[in-house]
N, C-alpha and C positions, 0 to 999 in steps of 0.2 A: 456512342455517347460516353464522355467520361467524365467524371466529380472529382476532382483530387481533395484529398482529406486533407485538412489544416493541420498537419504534426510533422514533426523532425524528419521522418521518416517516408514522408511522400509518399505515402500508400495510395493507389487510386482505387475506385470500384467505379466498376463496369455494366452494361447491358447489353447485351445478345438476345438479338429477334430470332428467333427459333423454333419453327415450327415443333410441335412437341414430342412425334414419332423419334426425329431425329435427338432433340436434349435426352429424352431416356436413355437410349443409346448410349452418350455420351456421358451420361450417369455411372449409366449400369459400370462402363469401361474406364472409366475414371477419367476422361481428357474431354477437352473442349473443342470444338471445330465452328467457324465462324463464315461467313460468305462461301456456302457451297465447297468448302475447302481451300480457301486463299491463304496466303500467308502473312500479306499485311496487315489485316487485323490482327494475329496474332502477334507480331513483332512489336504490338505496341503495349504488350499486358508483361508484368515482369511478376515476377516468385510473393507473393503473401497479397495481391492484392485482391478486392471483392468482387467475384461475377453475381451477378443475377439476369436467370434466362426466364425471356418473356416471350411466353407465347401466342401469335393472332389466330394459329388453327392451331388443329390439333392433326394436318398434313398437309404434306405441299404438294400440288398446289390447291387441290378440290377438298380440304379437310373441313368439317365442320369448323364452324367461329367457334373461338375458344378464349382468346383476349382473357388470359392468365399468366402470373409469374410461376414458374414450371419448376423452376431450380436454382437454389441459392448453393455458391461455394465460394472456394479460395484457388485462385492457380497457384500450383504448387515449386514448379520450379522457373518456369520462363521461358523453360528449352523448347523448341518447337522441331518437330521430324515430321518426315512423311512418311505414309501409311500406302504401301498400294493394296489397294481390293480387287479390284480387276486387272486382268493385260489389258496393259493402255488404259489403267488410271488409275490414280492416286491423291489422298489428300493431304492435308495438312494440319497437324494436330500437336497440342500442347496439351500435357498433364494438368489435372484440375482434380481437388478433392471438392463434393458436394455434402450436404446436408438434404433431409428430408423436406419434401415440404407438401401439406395437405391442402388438398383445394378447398375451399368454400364455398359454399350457393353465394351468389348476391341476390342481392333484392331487389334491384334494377328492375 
């Protein structure tokens, strides 16, 4: 999903479904990772615009329900590389700074 902001500058912000095991990660590490490690979503976020990650669990795929926003930042450059972690496989990640963010009870 994306919102483009009404200024000179074309800024968008974004939203990323993310189960929330994985957005800490990507916290903790400073970069973003979007559809299991695809690259097209990433190709589509450029250098200062807004992520916010929402989370439906809190693991994929048997994670308790969790239907929270997980993690607010900024992607920081645009650039996007890949990451291998295993032999025979690799994802695909772009640099993001985050911000804290505390969860709330609801009252639901």
């Amino acid at each position: 999903m994306v919102i483009t902001a009404q200024s000179p500058s074309r800024r968008s912000f974004w939203i990323g479904v993310v189960q929330r095991s994985h957005v800490l990660i990507g916290v903790r590490g400073g970069f973003i990772q979007l559809n299991h490690g695809k690259k097209a979503p990433l190709q589509k976020l450029s250098a200062g615009d807004g992520l916010i990650m929402y989370s439906p669990r809190t693991s994929y795929p048997d994670g308790e329900p969790l239907q929270s926003f997980t993690a607010i930042g900024v992607v920081a450059s645009g650039e996007i590389y890949q990451v291998d972690i295993l032999p025979n496989s690799s994802r695909i990640e772009s640099t993001s700074s985050f911000s804290n963010v505390r969860r709330r009870r609801s009252n639901r």
